[in-house]
TIKE-184028 format. One line per 3 residues: number of its first residue (from 1); their letters; for each residue y, x, z of N, C-alpha, C. Coordinates in pm, 1 decimal. Example, Ala and Ser with C-alpha at 12.3 -4.5 7.8 and 13.67 -1.06 7.14 Angstrom:
1	AS	-569.0,1319.0,780.0,-450.0,1230.0,780.0,-330.0,1320.0,780.0 ~ -225.0,1285.0,708.0,-106.0,1367.0,714.0,3.0,1290.0,787.0
//
This chain:
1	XXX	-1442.4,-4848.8,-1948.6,-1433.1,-4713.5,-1999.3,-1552.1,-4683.9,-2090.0 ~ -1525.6,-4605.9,-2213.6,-1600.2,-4577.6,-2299.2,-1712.1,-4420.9,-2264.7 ~ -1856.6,-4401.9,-2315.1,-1878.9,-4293.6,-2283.9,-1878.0,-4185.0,-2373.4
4	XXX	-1829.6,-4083.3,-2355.9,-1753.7,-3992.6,-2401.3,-1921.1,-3950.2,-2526.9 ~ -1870.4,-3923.7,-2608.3,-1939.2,-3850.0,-2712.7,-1977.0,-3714.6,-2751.8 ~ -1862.3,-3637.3,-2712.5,-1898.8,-3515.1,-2732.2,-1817.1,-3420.8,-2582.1
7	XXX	-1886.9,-3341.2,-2568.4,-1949.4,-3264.6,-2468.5,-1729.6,-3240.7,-2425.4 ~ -1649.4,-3209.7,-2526.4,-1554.2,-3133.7,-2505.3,-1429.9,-3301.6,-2450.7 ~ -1488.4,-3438.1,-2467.4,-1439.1,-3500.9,-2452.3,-1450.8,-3555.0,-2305.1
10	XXX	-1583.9,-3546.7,-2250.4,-1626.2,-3599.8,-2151.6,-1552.7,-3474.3,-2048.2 ~ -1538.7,-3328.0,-2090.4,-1513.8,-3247.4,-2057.4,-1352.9,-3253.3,-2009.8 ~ -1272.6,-3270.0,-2073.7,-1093.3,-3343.9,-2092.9,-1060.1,-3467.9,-1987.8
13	XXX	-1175.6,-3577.8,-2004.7,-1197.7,-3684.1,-1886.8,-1180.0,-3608.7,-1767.9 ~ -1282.8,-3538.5,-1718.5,-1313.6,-3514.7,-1569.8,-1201.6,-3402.7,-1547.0 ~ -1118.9,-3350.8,-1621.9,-990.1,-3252.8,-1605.6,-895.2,-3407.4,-1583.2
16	XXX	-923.0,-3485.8,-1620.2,-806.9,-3602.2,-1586.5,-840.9,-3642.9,-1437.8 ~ -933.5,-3666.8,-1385.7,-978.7,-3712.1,-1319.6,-929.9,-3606.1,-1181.5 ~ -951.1,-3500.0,-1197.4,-903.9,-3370.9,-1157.9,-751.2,-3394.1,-1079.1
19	XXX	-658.2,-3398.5,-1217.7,-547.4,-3414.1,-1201.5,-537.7,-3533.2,-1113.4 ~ -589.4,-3664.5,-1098.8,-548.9,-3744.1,-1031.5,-545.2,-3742.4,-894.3 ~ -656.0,-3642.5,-849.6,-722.2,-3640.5,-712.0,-600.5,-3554.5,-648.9
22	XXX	-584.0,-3446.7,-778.9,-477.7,-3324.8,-685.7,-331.6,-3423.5,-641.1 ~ -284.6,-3501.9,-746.8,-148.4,-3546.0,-733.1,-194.5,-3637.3,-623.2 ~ -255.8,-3674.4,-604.2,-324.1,-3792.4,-501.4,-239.7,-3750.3,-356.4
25	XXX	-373.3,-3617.1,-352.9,-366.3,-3500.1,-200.7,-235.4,-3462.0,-175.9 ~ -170.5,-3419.1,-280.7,-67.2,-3325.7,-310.6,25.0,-3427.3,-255.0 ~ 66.1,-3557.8,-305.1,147.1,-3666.1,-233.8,150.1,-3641.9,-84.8
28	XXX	15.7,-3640.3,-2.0,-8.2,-3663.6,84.0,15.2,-3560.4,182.4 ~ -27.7,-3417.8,122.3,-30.4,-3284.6,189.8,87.6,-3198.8,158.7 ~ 134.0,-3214.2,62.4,236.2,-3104.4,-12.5,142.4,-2996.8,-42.2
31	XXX	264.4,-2869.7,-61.1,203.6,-2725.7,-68.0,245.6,-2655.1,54.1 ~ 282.5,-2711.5,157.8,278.9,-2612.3,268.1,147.0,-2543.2,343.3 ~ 29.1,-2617.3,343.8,-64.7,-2574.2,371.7,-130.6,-2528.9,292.2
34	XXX	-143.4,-2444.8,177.3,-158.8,-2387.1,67.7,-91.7,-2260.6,56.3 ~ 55.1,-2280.0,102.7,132.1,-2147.9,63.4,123.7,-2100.8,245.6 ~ 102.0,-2146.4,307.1,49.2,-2077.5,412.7,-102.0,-2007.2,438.2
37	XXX	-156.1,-2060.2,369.1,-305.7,-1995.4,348.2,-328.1,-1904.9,246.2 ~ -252.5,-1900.5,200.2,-249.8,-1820.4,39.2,-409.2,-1791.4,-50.2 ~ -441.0,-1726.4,-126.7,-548.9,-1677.3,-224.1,-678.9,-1719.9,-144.5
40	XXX	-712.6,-1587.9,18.3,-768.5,-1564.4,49.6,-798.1,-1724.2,131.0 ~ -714.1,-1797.9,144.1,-743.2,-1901.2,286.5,-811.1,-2011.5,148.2 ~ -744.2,-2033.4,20.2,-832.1,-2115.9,-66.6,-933.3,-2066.4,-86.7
43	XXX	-969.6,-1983.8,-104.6,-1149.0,-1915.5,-87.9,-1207.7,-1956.6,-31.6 ~ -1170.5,-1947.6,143.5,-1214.2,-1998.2,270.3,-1214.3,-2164.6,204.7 ~ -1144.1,-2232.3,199.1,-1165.2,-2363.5,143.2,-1281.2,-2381.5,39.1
46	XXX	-1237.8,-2340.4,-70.6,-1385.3,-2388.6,-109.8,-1519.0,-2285.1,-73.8 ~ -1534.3,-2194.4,28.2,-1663.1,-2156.3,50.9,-1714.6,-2295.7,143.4 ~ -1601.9,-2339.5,208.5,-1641.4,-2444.6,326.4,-1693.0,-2548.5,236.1
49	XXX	-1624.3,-2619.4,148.7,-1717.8,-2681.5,26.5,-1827.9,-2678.1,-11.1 ~ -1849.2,-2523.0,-60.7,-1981.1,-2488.5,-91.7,-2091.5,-2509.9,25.0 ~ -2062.5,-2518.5,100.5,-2134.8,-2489.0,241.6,-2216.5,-2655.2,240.7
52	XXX	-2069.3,-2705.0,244.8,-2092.6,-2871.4,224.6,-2221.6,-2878.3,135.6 ~ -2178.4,-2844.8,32.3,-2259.1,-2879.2,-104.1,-2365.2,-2838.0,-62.2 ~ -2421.3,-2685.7,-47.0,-2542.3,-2700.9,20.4,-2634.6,-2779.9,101.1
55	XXX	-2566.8,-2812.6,222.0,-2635.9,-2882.3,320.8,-2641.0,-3032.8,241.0 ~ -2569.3,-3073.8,190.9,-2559.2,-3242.2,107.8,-2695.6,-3256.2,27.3 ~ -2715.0,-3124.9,-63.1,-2809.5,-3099.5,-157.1,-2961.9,-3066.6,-88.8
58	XXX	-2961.1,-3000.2,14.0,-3070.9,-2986.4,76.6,-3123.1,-3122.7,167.0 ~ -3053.1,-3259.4,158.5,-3039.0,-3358.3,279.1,-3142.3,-3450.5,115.6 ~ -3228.0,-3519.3,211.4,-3285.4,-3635.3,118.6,-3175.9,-3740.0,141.9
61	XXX	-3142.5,-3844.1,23.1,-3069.3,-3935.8,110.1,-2948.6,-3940.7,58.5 ~ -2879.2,-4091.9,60.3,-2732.3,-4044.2,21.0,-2647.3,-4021.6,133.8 ~ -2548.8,-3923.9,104.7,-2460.1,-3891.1,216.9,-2408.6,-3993.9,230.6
64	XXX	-2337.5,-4009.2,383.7,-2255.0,-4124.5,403.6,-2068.5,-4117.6,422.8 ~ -2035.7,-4014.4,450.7,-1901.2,-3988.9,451.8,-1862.7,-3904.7,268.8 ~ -1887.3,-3818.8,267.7,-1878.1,-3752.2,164.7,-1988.0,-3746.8,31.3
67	XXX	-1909.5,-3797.5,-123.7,-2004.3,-3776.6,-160.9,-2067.8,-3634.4,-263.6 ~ -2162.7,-3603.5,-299.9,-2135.6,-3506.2,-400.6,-2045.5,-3487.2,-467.0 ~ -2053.1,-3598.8,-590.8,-1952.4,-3571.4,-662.5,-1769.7,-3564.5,-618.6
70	XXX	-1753.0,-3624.1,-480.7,-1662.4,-3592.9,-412.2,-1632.3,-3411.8,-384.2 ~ -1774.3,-3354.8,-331.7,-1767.1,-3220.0,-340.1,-1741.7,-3150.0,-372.5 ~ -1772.4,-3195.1,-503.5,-1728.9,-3097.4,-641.6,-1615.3,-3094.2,-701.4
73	XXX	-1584.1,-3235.3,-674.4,-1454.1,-3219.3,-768.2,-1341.8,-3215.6,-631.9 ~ -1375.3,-3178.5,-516.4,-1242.3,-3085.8,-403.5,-1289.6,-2921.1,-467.8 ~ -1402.4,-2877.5,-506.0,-1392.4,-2740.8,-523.9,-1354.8,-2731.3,-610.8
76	XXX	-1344.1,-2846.8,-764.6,-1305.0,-2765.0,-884.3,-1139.3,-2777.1,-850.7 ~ -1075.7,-2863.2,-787.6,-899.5,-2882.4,-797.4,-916.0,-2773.6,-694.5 ~ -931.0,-2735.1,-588.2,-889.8,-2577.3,-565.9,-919.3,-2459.4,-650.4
79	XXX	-1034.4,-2510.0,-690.4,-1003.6,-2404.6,-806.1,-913.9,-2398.0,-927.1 ~ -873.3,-2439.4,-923.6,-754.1,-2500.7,-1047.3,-579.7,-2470.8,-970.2 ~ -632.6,-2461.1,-834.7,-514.7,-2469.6,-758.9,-483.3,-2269.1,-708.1
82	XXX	-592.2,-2219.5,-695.6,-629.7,-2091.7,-719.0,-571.6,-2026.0,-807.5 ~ -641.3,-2092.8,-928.0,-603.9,-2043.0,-1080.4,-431.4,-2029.0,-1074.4 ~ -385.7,-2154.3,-1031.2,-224.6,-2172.9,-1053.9,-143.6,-2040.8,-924.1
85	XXX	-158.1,-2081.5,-841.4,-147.1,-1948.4,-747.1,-131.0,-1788.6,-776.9 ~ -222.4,-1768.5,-829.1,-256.1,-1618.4,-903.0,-118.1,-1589.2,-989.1 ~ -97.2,-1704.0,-1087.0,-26.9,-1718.1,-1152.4,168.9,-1727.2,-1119.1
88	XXX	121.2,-1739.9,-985.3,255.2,-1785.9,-885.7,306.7,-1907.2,-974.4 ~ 251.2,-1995.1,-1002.8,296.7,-2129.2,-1089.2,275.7,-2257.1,-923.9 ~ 156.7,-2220.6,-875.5,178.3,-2289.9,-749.2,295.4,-2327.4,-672.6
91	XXX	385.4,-2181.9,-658.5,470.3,-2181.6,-526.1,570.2,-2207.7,-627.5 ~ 570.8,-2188.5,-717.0,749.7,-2184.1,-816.1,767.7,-2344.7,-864.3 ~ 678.7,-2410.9,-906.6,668.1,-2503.0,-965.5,627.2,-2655.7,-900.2
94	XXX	691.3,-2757.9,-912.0,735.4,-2882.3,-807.4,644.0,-2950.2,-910.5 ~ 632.8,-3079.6,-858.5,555.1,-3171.8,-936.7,633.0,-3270.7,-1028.8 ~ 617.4,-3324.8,-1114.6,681.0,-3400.6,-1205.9,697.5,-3541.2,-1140.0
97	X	843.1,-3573.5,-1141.3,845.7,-3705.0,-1085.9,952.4,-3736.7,-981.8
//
Protein backbone atom coordinates (compact mmCIF):
# COMPACT_ATOMS: atom_id res chain seq x y z
CA UNK A 1 0.00 0.00 0.00
CA UNK A 2 0.99 3.40 -1.05
CA UNK A 3 1.18 6.49 1.46
CA UNK A 4 -1.43 8.69 0.88
CA UNK A 5 -0.33 12.29 -0.14
CA UNK A 6 -2.74 14.53 0.60
CA UNK A 7 -4.54 14.96 3.77
CA UNK A 8 -8.21 14.34 1.87
CA UNK A 9 -6.80 11.00 0.47
CA UNK A 10 -5.43 9.40 3.49
CA UNK A 11 -8.73 10.80 4.81
CA UNK A 12 -11.12 8.50 2.03
CA UNK A 13 -8.60 5.42 3.07
CA UNK A 14 -9.51 5.26 6.74
CA UNK A 15 -13.50 5.86 5.64
CA UNK A 16 -12.64 2.54 3.69
CA UNK A 17 -11.23 0.99 6.32
CA UNK A 18 -14.33 2.09 8.33
CA UNK A 19 -16.57 0.48 6.00
CA UNK A 20 -14.80 -2.77 6.25
CA UNK A 21 -14.87 -3.14 10.02
CA UNK A 22 -18.76 -2.19 10.00
CA UNK A 23 -19.65 -4.88 7.19
CA UNK A 24 -17.27 -7.15 9.11
CA UNK A 25 -19.48 -6.68 12.67
CA UNK A 26 -22.57 -6.15 10.83
CA UNK A 27 -22.11 -9.88 9.19
CA UNK A 28 -21.66 -11.02 12.51
CA UNK A 29 -24.17 -8.92 14.72
CA UNK A 30 -26.85 -7.68 12.34
CA UNK A 31 -28.94 -4.60 13.32
CA UNK A 32 -30.94 -6.09 15.96
CA UNK A 33 -28.88 -4.92 18.68
CA UNK A 34 -28.74 -1.47 17.39
CA UNK A 35 -32.41 -1.06 16.64
CA UNK A 36 -33.00 -2.23 20.06
CA UNK A 37 -30.79 0.26 21.66
CA UNK A 38 -31.67 3.00 19.51
CA UNK A 39 -29.83 6.82 19.46
CA UNK A 40 -29.53 6.98 23.13
CA UNK A 41 -28.05 3.18 23.75
CA UNK A 42 -25.26 4.12 20.72
CA UNK A 43 -24.18 7.02 22.86
CA UNK A 44 -23.93 4.66 25.75
CA UNK A 45 -21.66 2.66 23.28
CA UNK A 46 -19.35 4.91 22.35
CA UNK A 47 -19.14 6.80 25.82
CA UNK A 48 -18.03 3.13 26.93
CA UNK A 49 -15.31 3.56 24.17
CA UNK A 50 -14.36 6.73 25.25
CA UNK A 51 -13.94 5.47 28.67
CA UNK A 52 -11.75 2.75 27.05
CA UNK A 53 -9.78 5.32 25.30
CA UNK A 54 -9.11 7.07 28.34
CA UNK A 55 -7.89 4.50 30.59
CA UNK A 56 -5.69 2.91 27.32
CA UNK A 57 -4.20 6.52 27.00
CA UNK A 58 -3.51 7.09 30.58
CA UNK A 59 -1.78 3.22 30.78
CA UNK A 60 2.16 3.31 29.87
CA UNK A 61 2.52 0.35 27.69
CA UNK A 62 0.94 -1.36 24.88
CA UNK A 63 -2.47 -2.63 25.52
CA UNK A 64 -2.87 -6.21 25.16
CA UNK A 65 -6.44 -7.10 24.15
CA UNK A 66 -7.53 -3.92 22.55
CA UNK A 67 -5.75 -1.65 20.56
CA UNK A 68 -6.02 2.17 20.24
CA UNK A 69 -6.39 2.43 17.01
CA UNK A 70 -8.91 -0.43 17.41
CA UNK A 71 -10.70 2.18 19.76
CA UNK A 72 -11.12 4.60 17.59
CA UNK A 73 -12.09 3.29 14.76
CA UNK A 74 -15.28 1.18 16.98
CA UNK A 75 -16.14 4.91 17.95
CA UNK A 76 -15.87 6.44 14.58
CA UNK A 77 -18.27 3.35 12.77
CA UNK A 78 -20.80 4.08 15.56
CA UNK A 79 -20.57 7.15 14.82
CA UNK A 80 -21.27 6.79 11.31
CA UNK A 81 -23.84 4.29 12.45
CA UNK A 82 -25.52 7.17 14.61
CA UNK A 83 -25.25 9.48 11.79
CA UNK A 84 -27.26 6.77 9.60
CA UNK A 85 -29.92 6.21 12.36
CA UNK A 86 -30.92 9.86 12.79
CA UNK A 87 -31.43 9.61 9.30
CA UNK A 88 -33.63 6.37 9.72
CA UNK A 89 -31.29 5.00 6.76
CA UNK A 90 -30.11 2.44 9.52
CA UNK A 91 -33.43 0.63 10.13
CA UNK A 92 -34.85 1.06 6.38
CA UNK A 93 -31.88 0.08 4.57
CA UNK A 94 -30.26 -3.74 4.22
CA UNK A 95 -26.80 -4.20 3.17
CA UNK A 96 -25.68 -4.78 -0.36
CA UNK A 97 -25.18 -8.29 -1.28
Amino acid sequence: MTTPQYLDDAFEKECEELLKVFLKKHKDYGKGNILEIGELGIAFRIAEKVSRLKNLLAKTGKPENESLDDTWTDIAVYAVIAKLFRKKQFQDLEVRG
